[in-house]
BAKE-504320 format. One record per residue (C-alpha): x negated, y negated, z; residue in one letter. Coordinates in nm, 4 decimals, decimal comma. Last residue first. Example, Ala and Ser with C-alpha at 12.3 -4.5 7.8 and 13.67 -1.06 7.14 Angstrom:
<nodes>
<<-1,3670; 0,1060; 0,7140>; s>
<<-1,2300; 0,4500; 0,7800>; a>
</nodes>
This chain:
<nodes>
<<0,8026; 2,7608; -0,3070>; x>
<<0,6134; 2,5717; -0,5652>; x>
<<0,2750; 2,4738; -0,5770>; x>
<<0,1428; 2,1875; -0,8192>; x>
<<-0,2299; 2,1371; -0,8700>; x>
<<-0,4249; 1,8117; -0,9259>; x>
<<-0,7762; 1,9447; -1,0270>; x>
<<-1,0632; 2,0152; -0,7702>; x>
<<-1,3919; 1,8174; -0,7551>; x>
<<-1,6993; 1,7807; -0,5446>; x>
<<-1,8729; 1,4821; -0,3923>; x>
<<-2,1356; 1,5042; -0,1086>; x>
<<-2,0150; 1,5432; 0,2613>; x>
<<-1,9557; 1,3142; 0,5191>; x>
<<-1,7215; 1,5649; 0,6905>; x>
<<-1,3848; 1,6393; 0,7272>; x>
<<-1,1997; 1,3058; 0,8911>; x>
<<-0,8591; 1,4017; 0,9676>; x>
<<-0,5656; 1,2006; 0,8688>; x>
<<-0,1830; 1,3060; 0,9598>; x>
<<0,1796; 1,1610; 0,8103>; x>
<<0,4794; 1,2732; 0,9567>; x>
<<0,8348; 1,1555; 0,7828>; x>
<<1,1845; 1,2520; 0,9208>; x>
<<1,4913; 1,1570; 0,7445>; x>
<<1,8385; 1,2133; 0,8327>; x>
<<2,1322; 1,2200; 0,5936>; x>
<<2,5002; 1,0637; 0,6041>; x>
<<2,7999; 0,9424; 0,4319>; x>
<<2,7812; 1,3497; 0,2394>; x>
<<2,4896; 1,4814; -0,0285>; x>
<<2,6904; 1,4584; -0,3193>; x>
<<2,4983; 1,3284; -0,6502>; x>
<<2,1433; 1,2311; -0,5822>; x>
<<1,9073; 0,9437; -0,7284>; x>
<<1,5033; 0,8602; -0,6337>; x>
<<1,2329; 0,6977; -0,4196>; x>
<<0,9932; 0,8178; -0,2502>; x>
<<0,6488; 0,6920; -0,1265>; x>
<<0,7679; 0,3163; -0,2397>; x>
<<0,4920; 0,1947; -0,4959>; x>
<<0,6661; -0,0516; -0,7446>; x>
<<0,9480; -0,1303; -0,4718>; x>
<<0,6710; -0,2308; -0,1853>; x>
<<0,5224; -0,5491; -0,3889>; x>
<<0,3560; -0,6040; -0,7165>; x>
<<0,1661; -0,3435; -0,7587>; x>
<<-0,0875; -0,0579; -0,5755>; x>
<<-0,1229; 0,2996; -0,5242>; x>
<<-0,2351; 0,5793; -0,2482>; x>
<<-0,5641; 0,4005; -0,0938>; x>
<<-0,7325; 0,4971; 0,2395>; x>
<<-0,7959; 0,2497; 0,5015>; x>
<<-1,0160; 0,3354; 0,8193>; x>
<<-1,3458; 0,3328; 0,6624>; x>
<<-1,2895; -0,0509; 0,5443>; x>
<<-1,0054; -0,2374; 0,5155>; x>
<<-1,0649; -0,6454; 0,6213>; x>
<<-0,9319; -0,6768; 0,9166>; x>
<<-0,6631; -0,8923; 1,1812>; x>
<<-0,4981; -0,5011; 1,2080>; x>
<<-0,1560; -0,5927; 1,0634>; x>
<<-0,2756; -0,8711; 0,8087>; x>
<<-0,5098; -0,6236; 0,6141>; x>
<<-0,7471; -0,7918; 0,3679>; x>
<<-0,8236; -0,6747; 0,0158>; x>
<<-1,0655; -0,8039; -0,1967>; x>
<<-1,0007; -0,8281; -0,6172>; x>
<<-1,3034; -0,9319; -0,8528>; x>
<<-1,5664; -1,2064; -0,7822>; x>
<<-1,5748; -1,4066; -1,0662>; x>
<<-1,1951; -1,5210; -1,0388>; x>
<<-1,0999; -1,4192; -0,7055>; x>
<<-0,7816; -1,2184; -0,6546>; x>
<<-0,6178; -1,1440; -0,3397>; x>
<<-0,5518; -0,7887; -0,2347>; x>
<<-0,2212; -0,6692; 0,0346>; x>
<<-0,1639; -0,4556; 0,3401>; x>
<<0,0482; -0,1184; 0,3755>; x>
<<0,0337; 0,1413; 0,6135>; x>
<<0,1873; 0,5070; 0,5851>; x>
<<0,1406; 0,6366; 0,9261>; x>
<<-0,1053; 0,8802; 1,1553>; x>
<<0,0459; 1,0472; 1,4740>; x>
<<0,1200; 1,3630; 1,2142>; x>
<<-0,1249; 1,6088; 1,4637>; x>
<<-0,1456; 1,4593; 1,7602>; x>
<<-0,4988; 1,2796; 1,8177>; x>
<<-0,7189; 1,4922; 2,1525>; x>
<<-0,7991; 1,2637; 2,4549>; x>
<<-1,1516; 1,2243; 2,5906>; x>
<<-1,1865; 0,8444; 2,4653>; x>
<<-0,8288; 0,7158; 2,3481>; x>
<<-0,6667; 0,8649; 2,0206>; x>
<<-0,8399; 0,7270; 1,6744>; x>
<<-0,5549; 0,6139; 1,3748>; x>
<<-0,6624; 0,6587; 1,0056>; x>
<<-0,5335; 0,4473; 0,8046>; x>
<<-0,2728; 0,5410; 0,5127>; x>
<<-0,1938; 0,3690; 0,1523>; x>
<<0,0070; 0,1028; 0,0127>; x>
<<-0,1326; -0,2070; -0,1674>; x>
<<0,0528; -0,5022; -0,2469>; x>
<<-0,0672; -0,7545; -0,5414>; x>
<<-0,1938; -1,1140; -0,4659>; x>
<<-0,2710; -1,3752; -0,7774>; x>
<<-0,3457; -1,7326; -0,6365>; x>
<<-0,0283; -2,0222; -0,7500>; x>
<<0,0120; -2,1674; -0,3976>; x>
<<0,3157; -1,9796; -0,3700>; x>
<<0,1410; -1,6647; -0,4816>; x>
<<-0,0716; -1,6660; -0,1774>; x>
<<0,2254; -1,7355; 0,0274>; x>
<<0,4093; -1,4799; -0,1011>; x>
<<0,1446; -1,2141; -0,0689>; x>
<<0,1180; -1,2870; 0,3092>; x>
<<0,4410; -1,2045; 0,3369>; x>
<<0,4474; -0,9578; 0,1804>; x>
<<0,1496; -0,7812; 0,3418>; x>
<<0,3371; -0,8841; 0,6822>; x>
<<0,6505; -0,7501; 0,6021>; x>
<<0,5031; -0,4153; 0,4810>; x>
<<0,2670; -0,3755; 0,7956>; x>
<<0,6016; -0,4519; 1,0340>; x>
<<0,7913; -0,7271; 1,1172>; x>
<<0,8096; -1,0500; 1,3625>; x>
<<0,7907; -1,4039; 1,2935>; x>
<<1,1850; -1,4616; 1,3516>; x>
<<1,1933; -1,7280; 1,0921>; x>
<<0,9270; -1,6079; 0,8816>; x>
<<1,0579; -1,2753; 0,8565>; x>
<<1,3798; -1,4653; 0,7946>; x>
<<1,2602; -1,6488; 0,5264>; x>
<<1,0769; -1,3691; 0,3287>; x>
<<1,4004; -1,1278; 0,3529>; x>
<<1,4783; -0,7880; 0,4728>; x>
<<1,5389; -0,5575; 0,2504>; x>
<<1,2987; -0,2311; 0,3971>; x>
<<1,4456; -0,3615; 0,7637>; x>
<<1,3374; -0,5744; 0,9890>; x>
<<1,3003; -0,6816; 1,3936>; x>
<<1,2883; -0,2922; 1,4767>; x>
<<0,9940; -0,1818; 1,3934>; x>
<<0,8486; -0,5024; 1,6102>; x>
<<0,4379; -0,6174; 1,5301>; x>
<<0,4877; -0,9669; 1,6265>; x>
<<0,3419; -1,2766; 1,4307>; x>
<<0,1298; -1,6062; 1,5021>; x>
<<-0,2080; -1,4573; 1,5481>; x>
<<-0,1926; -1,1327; 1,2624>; x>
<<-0,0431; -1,4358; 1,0713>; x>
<<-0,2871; -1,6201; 1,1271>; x>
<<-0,5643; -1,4217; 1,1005>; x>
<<-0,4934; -1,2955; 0,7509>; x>
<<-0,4556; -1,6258; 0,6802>; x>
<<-0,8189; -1,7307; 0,8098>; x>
<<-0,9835; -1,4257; 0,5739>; x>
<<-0,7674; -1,6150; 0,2528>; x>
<<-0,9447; -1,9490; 0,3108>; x>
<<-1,2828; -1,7309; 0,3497>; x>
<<-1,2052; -1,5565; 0,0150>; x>
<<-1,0909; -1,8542; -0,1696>; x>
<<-1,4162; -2,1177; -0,0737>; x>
<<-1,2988; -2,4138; 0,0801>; x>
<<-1,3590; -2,6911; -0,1839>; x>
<<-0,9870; -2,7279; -0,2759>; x>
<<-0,8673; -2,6799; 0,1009>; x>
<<-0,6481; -2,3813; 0,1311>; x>
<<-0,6180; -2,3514; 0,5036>; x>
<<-0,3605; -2,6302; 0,4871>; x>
<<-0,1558; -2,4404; 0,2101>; x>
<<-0,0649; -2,1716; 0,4141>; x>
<<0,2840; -2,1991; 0,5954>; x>
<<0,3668; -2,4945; 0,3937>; x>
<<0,3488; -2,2540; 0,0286>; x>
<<0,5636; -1,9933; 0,2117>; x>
<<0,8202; -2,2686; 0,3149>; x>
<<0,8551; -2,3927; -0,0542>; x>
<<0,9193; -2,0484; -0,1823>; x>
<<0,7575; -1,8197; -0,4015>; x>
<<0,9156; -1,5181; -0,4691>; x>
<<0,8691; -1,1446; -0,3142>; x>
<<1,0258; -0,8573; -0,3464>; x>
<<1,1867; -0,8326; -0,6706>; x>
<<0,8424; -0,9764; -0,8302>; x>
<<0,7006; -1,3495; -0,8513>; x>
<<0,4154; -1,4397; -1,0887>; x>
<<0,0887; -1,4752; -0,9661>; x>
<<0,0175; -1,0816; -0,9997>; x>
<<0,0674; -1,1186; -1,3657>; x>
<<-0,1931; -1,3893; -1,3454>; x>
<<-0,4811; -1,0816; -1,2770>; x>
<<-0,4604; -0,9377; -1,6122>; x>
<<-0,5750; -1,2724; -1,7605>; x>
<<-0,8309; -1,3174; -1,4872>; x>
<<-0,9675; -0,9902; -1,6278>; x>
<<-0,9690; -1,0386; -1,9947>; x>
<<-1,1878; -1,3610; -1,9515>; x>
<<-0,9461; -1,6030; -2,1658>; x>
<<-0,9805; -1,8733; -1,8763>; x>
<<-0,7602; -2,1746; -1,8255>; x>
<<-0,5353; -2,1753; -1,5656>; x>
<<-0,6890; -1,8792; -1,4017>; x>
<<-1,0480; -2,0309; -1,3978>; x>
<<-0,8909; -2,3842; -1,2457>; x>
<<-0,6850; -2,2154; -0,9957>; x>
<<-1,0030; -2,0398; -0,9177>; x>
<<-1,2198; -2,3239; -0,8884>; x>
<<-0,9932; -2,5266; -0,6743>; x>
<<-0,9426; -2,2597; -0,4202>; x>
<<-1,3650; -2,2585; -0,4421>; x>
<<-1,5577; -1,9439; -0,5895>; x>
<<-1,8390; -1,8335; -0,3900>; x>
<<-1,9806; -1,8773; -0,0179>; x>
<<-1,7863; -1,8338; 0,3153>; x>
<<-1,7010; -1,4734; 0,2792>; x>
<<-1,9997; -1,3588; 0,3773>; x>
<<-1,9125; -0,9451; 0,2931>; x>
<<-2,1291; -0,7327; 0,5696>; x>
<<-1,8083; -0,5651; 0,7156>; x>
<<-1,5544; -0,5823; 0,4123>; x>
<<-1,7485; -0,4556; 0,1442>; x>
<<-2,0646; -0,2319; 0,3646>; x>
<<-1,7256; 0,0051; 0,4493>; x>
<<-1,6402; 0,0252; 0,0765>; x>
<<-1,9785; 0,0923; -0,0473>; x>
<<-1,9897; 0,3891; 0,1642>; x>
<<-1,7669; 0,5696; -0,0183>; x>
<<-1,3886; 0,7358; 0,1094>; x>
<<-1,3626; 1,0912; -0,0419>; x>
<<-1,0525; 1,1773; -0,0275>; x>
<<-0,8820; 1,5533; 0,0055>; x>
<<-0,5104; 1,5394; -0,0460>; x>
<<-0,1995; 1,7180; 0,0939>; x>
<<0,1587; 1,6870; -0,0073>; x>
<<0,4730; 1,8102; 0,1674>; x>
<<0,7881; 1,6879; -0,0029>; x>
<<1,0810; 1,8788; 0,1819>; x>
<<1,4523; 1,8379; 0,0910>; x>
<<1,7275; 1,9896; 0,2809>; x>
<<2,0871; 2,0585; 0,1803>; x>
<<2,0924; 2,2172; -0,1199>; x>
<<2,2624; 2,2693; -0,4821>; x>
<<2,1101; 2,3303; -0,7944>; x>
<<1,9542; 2,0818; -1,0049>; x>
<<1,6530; 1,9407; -0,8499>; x>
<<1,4107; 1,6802; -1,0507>; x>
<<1,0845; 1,5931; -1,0178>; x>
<<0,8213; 1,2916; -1,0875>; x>
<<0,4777; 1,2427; -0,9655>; x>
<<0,3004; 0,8750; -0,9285>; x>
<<-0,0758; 0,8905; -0,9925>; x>
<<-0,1283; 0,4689; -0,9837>; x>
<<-0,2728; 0,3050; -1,2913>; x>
<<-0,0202; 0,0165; -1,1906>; x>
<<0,1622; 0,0955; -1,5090>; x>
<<0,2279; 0,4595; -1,4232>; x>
<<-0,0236; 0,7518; -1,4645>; x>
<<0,1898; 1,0672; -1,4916>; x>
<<0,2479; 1,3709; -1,3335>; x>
<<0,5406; 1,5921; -1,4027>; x>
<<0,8090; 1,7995; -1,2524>; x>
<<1,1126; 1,9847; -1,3342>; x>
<<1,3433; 2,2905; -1,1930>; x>
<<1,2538; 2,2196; -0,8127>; x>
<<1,1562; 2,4902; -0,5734>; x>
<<1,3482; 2,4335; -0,2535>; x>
<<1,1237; 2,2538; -0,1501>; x>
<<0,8681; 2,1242; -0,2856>; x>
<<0,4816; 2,1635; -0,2053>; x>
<<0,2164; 1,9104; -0,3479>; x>
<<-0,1243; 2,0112; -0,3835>; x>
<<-0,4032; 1,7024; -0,4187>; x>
<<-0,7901; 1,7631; -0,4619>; x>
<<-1,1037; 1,5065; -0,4609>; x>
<<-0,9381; 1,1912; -0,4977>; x>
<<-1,2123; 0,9509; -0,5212>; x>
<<-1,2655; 0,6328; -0,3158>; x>
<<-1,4257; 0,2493; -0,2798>; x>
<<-1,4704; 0,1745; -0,6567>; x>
<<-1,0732; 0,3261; -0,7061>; x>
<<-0,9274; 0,6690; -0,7844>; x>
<<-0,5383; 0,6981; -0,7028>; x>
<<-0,3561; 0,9252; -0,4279>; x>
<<-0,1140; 1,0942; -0,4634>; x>
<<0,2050; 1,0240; -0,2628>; x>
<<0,3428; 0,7864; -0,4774>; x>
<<0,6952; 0,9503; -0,5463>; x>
<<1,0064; 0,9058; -0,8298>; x>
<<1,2690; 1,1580; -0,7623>; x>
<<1,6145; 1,2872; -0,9887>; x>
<<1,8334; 1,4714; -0,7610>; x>
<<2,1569; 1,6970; -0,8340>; x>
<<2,4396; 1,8706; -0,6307>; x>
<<2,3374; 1,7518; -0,2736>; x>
<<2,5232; 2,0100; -0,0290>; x>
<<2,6594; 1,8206; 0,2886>; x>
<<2,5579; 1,6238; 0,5879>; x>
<<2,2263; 1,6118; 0,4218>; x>
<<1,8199; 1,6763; 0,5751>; x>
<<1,5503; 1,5113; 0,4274>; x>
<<1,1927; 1,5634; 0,5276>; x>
<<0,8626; 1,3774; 0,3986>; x>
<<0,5350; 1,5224; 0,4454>; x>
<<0,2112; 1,3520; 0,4080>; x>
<<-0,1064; 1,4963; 0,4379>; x>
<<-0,4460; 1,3749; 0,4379>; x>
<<-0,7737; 1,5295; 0,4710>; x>
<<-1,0784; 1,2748; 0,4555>; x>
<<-1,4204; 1,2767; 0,3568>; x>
<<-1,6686; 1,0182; 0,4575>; x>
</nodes>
């Protein structure tokens, strides 16, 4: 399945911004599951530096700088995907009730040299975001029985929080903490893939954050607005043996068709869309994002470089 997906992101100041320095993931990386088949991103007004570069993550992040005065920003950026098939037989034929135990892999990462599972304990370790906590640990650990196998331990979170929690914009806030999204049980797609992150980690099983976009169907016989789509976000648990599987707390899922990749890390701050300095700008500015997805085709591979348009 090919995909079309563009993002743009609008800021509008009270006054003239002076200078801005910006750090996006908007592009979207190459995994097993997908391949970015072309990218254009449009700035406005025209900046006076940019550059792509592969961070840490191995995510495409793009950097640029403004340095005359304006009062709008626009970061349109569009991006053909080709989503494989191998990614929708993952998560809808995958038995998850066979392979490596939750005592196995605690084992394997404690001990193991394999290259791999030594990459992988980074993601045990707690970021800015998200730290392990006594409460997370409770939350989970009954599911986690040592002979239960990881995956399907993992697959029953996923369901309880999607059971036990509320899907409210307004309950949190980009710096809201663990606790009190447990407290209040409530959140959004980034709350929830923390959350279920920190618990993971809290038991001592690596769990990185993955942002991307999923494509949203209107009813039967109705047509889908254009920029009705959103930026989603859900998390990957790590399996020694078995490689990294992602689940997706939000939708009670494992992502399949629906769920396209932009970047991965350790939690939201490593892969925030936008993120940046300005000098000036006024108290105030208003921010308007639409996102849209539109299935192209099922079409064979073909390739376009990254290219940068100015305006």
């Amino acid at each position: 399945m090919i995909y079309r997906v563009r993002h743009i992101t609008h800021y509008e100041y009270e006054k003239p911004v002076t200078l801005c320095y910006n750090q996006t993931h908007l592009l979207l990386r190459d995994t097993h599951y997908q391949t970015c088949l072309s990218s254009i991103i449009q700035i406005k007004p025209s900046q006076n530096q940019g550059q792509q570069r592969t961070d840490y993550f191995g995510n495409q992040a793009y950097y640029f700088s403004l340095e005359k005065p304006h009062t709008e920003l626009i970061v349109d950026v569009q991006s053909e995907i080709q989503v494989h098939e191998s990614k929708y037989s993952r998560a809808l034929d995958l038995n998850l009730d066979l392979g490596t135990t939750c005592e196995q892999a605690l084992t394997q990462l404690k001990h193991s040299l394999n290259i791999n599972d030594l990459e992988a304990r980074e993601y045990a370790l707690d970021s800015p975001m998200i730290r392990a906590s006594k409460p997370l640990k409770e939350y989970a650990q009954d599911l986690f029985k040592s002979d239960r196998p990881l995956l399907s331990a993992v697959r029953e979170l996923t369901h309880k929080i999607y059971d036990e929690f509320t899907y409210d914009p307004e309950s949190t806030n980009i710096a809201t903490p663990l606790a009190d999204v447990l407290r209040k049980k409530r959140g959004v797609c980034q709350d929830f893939a923390h959350f279920a992150i920190g618990c993971l980690r809290s038991m001592g099983y690596p769990a990185r954050y993955v942002s991307g976009y999923l494509e949203t169907l209107p009813p039967p016989g109705q047509e889908k607005l254009v920029g009705s789509d959103a930026s989603h976000a859900w998390f990957a648990v790590y399996s020694p043996g078995e490689g990294w599987f992602e689940f997706d707390p939000t939708n009670d899922n494992m992502p399949a068709e629906h769920h396209i990749t932009t970047a991965w890390g350790r939690d939201y701050g490593d892969v925030s869309p936008i993120k940046g300095v300005f000098f000036d700008g006024g108290k105030s500015q208003k921010l308007n994002v639409s996102v849209d997805v539109k299935r192209t085709s099922n079409g064979a591979d073909s390739s376009a470089p990254f290219t940068v348009l100015q305006k």
